[in-house]
N, C-alpha and C positions, 0 to 999 in steps of 0.2 A: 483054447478059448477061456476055460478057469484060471489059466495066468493072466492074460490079458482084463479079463474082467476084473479080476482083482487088484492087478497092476491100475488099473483106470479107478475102482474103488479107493484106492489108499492117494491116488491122486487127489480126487474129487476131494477127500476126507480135509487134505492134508490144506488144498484151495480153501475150506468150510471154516477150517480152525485158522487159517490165515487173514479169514476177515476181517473181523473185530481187531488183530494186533495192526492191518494194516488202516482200517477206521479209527482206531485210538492216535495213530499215528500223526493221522491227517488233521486229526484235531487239533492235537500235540503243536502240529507246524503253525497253525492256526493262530495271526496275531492277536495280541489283548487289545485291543480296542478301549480310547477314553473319549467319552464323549465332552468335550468344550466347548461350555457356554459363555459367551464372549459379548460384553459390550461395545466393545470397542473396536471400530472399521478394521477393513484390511488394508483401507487407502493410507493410514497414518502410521506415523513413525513408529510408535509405541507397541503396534501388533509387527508391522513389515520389519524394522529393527532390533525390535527386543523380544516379544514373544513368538514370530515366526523362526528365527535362528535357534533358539532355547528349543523348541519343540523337535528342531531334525534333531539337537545333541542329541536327546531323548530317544530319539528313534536310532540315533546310531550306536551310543551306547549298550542298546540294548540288542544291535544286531539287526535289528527288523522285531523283535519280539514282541515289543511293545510302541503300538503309535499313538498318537493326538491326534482327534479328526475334530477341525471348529466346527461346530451348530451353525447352520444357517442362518437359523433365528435365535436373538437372546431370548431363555429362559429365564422367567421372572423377572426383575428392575437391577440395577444397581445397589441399591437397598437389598433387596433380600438374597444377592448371591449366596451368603453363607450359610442358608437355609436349602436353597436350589441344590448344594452339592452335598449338605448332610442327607440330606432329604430324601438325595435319590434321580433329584428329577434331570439333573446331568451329572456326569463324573465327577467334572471338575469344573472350577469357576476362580474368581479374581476376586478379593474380597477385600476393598477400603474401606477401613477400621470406622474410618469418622463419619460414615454413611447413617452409623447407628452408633449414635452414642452412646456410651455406659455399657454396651454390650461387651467393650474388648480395652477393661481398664487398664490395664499393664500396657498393651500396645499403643495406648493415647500417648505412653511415655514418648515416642516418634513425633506425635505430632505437635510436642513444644517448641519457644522460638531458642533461637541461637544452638541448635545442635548442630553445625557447621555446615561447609561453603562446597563443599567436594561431595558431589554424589557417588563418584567412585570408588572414596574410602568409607562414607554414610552408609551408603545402603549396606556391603555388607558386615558391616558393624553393626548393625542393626540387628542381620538375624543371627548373628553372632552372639551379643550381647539377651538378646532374646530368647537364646535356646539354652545358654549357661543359668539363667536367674527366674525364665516366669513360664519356661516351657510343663513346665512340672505343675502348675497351678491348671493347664488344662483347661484355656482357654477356647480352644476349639474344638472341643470334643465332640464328635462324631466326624470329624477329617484329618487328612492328614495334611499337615502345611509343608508343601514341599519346598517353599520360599517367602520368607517375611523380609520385607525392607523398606526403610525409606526413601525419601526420591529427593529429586532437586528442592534445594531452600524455596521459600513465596516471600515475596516482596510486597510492595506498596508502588502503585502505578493510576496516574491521578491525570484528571482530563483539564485542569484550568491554571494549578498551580503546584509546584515545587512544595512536597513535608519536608520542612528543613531542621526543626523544633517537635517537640512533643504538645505544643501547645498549635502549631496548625493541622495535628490530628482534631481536634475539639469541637464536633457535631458534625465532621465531613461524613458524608452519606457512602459508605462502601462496603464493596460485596463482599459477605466472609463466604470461604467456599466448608464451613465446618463447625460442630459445635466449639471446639476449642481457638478456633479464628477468632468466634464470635465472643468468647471471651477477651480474648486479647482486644479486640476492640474497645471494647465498652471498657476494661480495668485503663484503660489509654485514654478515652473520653472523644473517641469516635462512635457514631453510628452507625452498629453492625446491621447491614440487609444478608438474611442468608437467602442465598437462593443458588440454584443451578447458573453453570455459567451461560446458556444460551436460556435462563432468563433475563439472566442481567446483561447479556449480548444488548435486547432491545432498550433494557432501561438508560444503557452508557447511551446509546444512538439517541433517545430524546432528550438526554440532561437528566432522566430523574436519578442518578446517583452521581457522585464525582468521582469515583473511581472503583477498583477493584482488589483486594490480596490475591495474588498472583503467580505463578511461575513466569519464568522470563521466557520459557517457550510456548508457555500460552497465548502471550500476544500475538502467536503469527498461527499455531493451532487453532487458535477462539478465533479467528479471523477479527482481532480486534485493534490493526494497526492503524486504523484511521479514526479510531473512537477515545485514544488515549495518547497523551503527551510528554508526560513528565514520568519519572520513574525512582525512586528511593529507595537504594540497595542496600540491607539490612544484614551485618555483616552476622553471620550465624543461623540466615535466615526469623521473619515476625512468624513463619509456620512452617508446618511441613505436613505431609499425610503418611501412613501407611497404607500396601499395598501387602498381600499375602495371597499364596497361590496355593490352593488348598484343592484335594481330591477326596471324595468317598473315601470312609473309612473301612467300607467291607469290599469298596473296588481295589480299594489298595491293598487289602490281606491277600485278597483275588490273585495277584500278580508273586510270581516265585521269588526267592528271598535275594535271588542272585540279583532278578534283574531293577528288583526293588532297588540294593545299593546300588546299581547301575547307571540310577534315575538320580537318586540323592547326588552323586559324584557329578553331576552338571549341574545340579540347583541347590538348594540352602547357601550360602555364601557365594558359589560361584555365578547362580543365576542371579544375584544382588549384585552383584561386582557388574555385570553384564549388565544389567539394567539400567542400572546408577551410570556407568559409561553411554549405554547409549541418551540416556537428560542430559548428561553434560553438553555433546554433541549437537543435542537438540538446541541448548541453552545457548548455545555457540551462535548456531544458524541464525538466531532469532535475534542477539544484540545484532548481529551487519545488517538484519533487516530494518531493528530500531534506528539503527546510524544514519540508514541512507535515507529513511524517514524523517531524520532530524530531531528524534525525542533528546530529550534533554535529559541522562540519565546521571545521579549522583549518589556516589556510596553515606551513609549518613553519617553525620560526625560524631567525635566521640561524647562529644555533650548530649546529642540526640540517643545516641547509643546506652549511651551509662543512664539516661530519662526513663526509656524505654523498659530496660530491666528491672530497674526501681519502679517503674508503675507493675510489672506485671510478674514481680518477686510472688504476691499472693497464689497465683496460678499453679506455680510450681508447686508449694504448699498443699494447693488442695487435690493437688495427682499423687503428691508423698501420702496423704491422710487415705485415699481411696486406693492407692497399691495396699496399705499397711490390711487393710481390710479384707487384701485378697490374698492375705499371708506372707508380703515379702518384711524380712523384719527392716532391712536398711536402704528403701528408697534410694534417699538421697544416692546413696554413694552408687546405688546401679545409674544412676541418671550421669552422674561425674564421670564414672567409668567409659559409658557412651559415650560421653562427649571427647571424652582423650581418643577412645579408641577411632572415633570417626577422622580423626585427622592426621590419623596411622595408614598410611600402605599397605594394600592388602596382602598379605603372602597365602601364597598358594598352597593348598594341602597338594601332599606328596603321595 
């Protein structure tokens, strides 16, 4: 019976001490969870194409280890995502630069005109170019940017008449979707309205504005193919935005080092490559819908073209003066370099 008792003893014991390494364990298996704050439907292209594909790499890359679950509800505006994911109050969030101006001067560098026609090679050119020259300056400090890019060119798309000239920009009433749009407006000698697009939705529907700056997949996204006519394709792009995909900075230390580069190895460039592909696509959809609506669409000439740059040569100017400030010593030439490199093909990291 003293064997037995003891045999069953060093059992129990052995059960006692096996808990905790098999509780550590369970934990262990236990995926990281990031919570995503998400403005943007599930019904649209932009989440179902670009960021729902991007999020399984994520999960597969990393085995199951680590997933993205979207938020039902957005957390805080638009505006203030970059607050919402430093913050705390989700993981992670979507962060366009020109939502707040001044906050993210280096990355305004994106949303100048004429940075080119290819979102494919643009975007990640973008976070390419942005993580060689202003990542260092610490522009987002308290996250980490798992992908900065820019997106499809914006145009000029007008409800009565054809911009053929820099001189019939001159008091047209149109929406700038950004402070630096809204620049280029006014140095052009148009009449910037900024507003949201589904505010200027209702102002196109009763005439009070004449048109909009644009992407060419917004007209059929803004559901605004029967509110505008004519369209003026700005070769280089009159704007563009940034977009950055930024998580907690102590959720991301949170995550093991492995599967951290796990995560990186589907985004920074290659989640911009992916992005930028699916606007083009979008951009695609949206001219056969223009076509079969019978807009009247015209790339601008080079007389309007060569106008356009000479009115808004100052703009550039005053993004070189406010980088210099944020410590880059040679502007200019980071902005040249973007601009070549976006019309480069992207090769693949190996």
């Amino acid at each position: 019976m003293r064997i037995v008792s003891s045999l069953l003893g060093l059992a129990l014991a052995a059960a006692m001490a096996a808990t905790p390494i098999m509780a550590t364990a369970q934990a262990a298996a236990q995926p990281i969870v990031l919570k995503y704050s998400s403005y943007h439907p599930q019904t649209i292209w932009f989440t179902s194409k670009g960021i729902n594909p991007w999020i399984a790499e994520v999960e597969k890359a990393t085995q199951g280890r680590v997933k993205i679950e979207t938020l039902p509800k957005t957390v805080g505006t638009p505006a203030s995502a970059f607050e919402v994911a430093r913050d705390g109050l989700a993981d992670m969030s979507i962060v366009i630069t020109g939502y707040t101006p001044g906050r993210f001067p280096l990355a305004e560098m994106g949303e100048l005109p004429f940075a080119g026609d290819d979102a494919s090679t643009m975007s990640p050119a973008f976070d390419r170019i942005y993580r060689k020259h202003f990542a260092k300056a610490d522009e987002f400090k308290g996250v980490e940017v798992l992908s900065i890019f820019t997106i499809s060119p914006g145009h000029i798309f007008t409800t009565k008449r054809q911009v053929k000239t820099i001189d019939d920009l001159k008091g047209l009433k149109l929406r700038s979707p950004g402070a630096t749009s809204t620049r280029s407006l006014t140095l052009m000698g148009a009449v910037p309205i900024l507003k949201s697009f589904t505010e200027a939705h209702e102002m196109l529907s009763t005439g009070a504005i004449d048109g909009s700056l644009m992407l060419k997949e917004t007209v059929k996204s803004g559901n605004a193919v029967d509110l505008l006519k004519y369209g003026t394709l700005v070769p280089g792009g009159v704007f563009n935005a940034v977009l950055a995909v930024v998580v907690n900075a102590d959720k991301w230390k949170a995550i093991p080092e492995a599967d951290r580069k796990a995560i990186m190895s589907v985004s920074g460039e290659a989640m911009a490559h992916h992005m930028g592909r699916a606007y083009v696509e979008a951009d695609k959809e949206a001219v056969g819908i223009m076509t079969q609506a019978k807009y009247v669409v015209e790339t601008a000439s080079p007389a309007l073209l060569a106008d356009m740059k000479k009115a808004l040569a100052p703009q550039e100017a005053e993004w070189v003066d406010r980088a210099k400030k944020k410590g880059i010593a040679d502007p200019m030439a980071v902005l040249t370099e973007f601009r070549q490199e976006s019309v480069k093909p992207r090769v693949a990291a190996r």
